[in-house]
C-alpha positions as CSV (number, residue, x, y, z in Angstrom):
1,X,109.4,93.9,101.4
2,X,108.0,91.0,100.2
3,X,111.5,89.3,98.7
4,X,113.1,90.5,102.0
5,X,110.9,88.4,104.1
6,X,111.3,85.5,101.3
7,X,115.2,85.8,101.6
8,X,115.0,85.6,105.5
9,X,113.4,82.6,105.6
10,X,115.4,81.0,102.9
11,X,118.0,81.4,105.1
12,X,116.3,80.3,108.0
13,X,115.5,77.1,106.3
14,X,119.5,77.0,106.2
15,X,120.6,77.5,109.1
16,X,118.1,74.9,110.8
17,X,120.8,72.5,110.0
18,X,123.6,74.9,111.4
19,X,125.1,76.0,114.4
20,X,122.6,78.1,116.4
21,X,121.8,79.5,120.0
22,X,118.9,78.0,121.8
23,X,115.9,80.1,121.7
24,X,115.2,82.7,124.1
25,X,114.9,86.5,124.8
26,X,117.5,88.9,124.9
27,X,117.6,93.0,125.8
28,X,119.9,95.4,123.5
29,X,121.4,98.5,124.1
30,X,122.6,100.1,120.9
31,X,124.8,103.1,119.7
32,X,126.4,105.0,117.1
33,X,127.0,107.8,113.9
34,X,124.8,108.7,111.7
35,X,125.1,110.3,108.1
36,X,121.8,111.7,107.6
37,X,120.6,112.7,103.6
38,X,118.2,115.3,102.6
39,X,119.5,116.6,99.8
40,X,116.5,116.0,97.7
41,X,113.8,117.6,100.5
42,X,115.9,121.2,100.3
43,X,116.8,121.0,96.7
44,X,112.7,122.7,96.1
45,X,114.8,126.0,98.2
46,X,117.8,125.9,95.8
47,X,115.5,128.6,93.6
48,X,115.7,130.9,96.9
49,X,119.6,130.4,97.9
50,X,119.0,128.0,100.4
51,X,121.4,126.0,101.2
52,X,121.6,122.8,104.0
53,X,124.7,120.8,104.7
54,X,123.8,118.0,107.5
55,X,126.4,117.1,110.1
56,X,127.4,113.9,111.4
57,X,125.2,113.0,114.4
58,X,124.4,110.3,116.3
59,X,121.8,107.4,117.6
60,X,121.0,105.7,120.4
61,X,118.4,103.4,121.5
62,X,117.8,100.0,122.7
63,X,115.7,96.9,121.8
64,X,113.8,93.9,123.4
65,X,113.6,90.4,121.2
66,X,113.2,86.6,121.0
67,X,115.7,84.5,119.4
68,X,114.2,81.3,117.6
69,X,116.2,78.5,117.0
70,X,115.3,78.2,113.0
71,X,117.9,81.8,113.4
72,X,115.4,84.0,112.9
73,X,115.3,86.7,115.6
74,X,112.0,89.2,116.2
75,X,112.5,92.2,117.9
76,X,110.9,95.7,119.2
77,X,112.9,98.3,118.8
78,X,113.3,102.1,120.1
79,X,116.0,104.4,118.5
80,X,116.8,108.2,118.7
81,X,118.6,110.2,116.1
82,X,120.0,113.7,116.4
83,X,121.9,115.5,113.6
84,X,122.9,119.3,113.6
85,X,122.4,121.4,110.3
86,X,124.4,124.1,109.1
87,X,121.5,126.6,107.0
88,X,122.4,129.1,104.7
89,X,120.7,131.8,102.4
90,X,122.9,133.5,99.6
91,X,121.5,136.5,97.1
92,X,123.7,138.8,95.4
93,X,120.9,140.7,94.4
94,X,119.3,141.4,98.2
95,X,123.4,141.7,98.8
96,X,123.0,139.4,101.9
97,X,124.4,136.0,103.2
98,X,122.4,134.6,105.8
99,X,123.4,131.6,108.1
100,X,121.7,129.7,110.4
101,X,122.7,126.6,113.0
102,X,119.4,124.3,113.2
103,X,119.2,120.6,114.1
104,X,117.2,117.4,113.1
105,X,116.0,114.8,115.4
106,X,114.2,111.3,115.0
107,X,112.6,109.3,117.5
108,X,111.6,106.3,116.2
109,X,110.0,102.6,117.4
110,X,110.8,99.8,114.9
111,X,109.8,96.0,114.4
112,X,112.4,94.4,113.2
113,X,113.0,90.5,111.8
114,X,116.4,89.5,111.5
115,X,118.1,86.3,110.6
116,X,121.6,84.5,111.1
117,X,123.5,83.8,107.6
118,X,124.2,79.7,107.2
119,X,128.6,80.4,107.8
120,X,130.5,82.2,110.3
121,X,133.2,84.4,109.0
122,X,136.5,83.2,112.1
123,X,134.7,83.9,115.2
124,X,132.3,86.5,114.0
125,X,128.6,85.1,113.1
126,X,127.3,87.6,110.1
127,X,123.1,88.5,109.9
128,X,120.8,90.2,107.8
129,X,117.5,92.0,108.5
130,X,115.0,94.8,108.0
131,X,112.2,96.6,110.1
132,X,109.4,98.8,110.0
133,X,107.6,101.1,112.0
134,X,106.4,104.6,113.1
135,X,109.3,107.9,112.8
136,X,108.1,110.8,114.6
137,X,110.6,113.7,112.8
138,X,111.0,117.1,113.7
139,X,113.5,120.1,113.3
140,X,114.4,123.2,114.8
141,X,116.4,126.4,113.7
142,X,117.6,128.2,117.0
143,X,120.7,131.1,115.6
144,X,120.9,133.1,112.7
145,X,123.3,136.1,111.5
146,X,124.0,138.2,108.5
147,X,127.6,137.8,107.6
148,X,127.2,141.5,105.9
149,X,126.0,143.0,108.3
150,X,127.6,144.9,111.4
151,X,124.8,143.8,114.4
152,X,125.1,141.3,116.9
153,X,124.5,137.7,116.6
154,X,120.6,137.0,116.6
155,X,119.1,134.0,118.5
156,X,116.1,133.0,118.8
157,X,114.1,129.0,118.9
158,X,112.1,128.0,115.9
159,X,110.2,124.8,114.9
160,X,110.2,124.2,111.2
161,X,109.7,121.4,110.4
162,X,107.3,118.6,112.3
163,X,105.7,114.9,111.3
164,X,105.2,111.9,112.0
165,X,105.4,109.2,109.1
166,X,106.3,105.5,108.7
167,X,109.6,104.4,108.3
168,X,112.0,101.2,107.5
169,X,115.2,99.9,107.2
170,X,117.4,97.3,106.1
171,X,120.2,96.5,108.5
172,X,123.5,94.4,108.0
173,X,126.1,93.3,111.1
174,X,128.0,91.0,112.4
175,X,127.9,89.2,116.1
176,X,130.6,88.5,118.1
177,X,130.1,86.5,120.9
178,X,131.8,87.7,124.4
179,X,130.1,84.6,126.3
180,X,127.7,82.5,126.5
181,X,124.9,84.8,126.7
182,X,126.4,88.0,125.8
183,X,127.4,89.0,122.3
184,X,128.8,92.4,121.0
185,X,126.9,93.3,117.5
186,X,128.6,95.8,115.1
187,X,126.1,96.6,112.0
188,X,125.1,98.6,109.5
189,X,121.9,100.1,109.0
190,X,120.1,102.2,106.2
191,X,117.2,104.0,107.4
192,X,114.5,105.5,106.0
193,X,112.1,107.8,107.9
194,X,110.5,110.2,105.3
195,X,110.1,110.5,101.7
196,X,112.9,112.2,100.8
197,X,115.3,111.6,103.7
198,X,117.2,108.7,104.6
199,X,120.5,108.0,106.6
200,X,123.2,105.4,107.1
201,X,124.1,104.4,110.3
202,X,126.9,102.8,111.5
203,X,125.7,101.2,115.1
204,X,127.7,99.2,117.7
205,X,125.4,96.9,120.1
206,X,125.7,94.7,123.5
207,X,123.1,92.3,123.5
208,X,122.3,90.2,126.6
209,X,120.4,86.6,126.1
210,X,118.2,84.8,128.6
C-alpha cells in the first residue's frame, strides 16, 4: 500500500504542471458486472464432492469526493455486490448428485484516493487509484434437489456463510468528459473483500462536479 500511495503522488507532483479541473466536490453514481473468484475458499470441500461455480453478477453503488487541483481526488465510497452460485455435491459411492442454487452478496463502504495520469489518451483523461475499507459478506443457499431421485424439488432459505472483514482494491479507468462539470468514467476495478475471495469488476460511472 505503501508504493501505491508513493506512485499517486509521484504523479500528482506531474500533473501540477498539466491540464487539470479546478478543485471541488463531485457525487458519483456507479454501475456494473462483476466476475466474482472463490475458487481457493471451496477448494477445502473438494474432499466431500463439493463443487461451486460463481455466476456473473453485478454492482452498484455511488460515491461522494473532493477533487484537488494537484489531480488527486479523495473519495467515500458505498458499493453493493450480488453474485448467484450454482452448488453441487457428487459421490458415486452415496450414489447421489446433489445441486443447489445459492447466492453471494457484498455490501461494502470504501475510501478511496485516486489520481489523474500526466497525458490524455484523444479526448479521454486516463486515472489510477486504490481504496480501503470495511466488506460486510454474506451468502445464502435457498433450493436444492437430488438429480437421482424421483421427489419434488426441495426449497428451503439458508444462511451459510456470514462476516464482516476489511477489504481493498485497486482501480483503473478512464474519464470522459460530457461538459463542463459532468464526466462519464468507465473503469476497472479488482476487489478484494476476504481472504480468499476477490473479483474483477468492470464499472461504468456518471460523476457530477460542483
Amino acid at each position: 500500500m505503501k508504493k501505491i500511495l508513493f506512485i499517486l503522488a509521484t504523479f500528482a507532483a506531474l500533473n501540477s504542471q498539466g491540464d487539470l479541473k479546478a478543485e471541488g466536490s463531485y457525487v458519483q453514481l456507479i454501475g456494473g458486472a462483476n466476475w466474482a473468484d472463490a475458487k481457493d475458499h471451496w477448494s477445502k470441500y473438494k474432499h466431500d464432492g463439493i463443487k461451486a461455480d460463481f455466476k456473473t453478477g453485478y454492482l452498484a453503488g455511488g460515491a461522494v469526493g473532493y477533487q484537488l487541483y494537484c489531480g488527486l481526488k479523495v473519495e467515500g465510497e458505498i458499493a453493493y455486490r450480488r453474485n448467484k452460485i450454482n452448488v453441487s455435491r457428487r459421490s458415486r459411492a452415496e450414489n447421489i448428485f446433489v445441486k443447489a442454487n445459492a447466492e453471494a452478496r457484498t455490501w461494502s463502504v470504501m475510501g478511496n484516493l485516486y489520481c489523474d495520469l500526466p497525458f490524455n489518451i484523444l479526448v479521454l483523461k486516463p486515472y489510477i487509484g486504490g481504496g480501503v475499507g470495511y466488506a460486510n459478506n454474506r451468502a445464502n443457499m435457498h433450493k436444492m434437489r437430488d438429480k437421482n431421485s424421483k421427489h419434488s424439488l426441495k426449497s428451503y432459505s439458508r444462511e451459510f456463510s456470514k462476516n464482516k472483514t476489511f477489504a481493498w482494491q485497486l482501480i483503473a479507468g478512464v474519464a470522459l468528459p460530457l461538459c463542463e462539470s459532468m464526466d462519464l468514467d468507465v473503469e476497472y476495478r479488482y476487489f478484494k473483500p476476504e481472504k480468499k475471495v476477490h473479483s474483477n469488476d468492470f464499472v461504468v460511472g456518471a460523476k457530477v462536479h460542483f
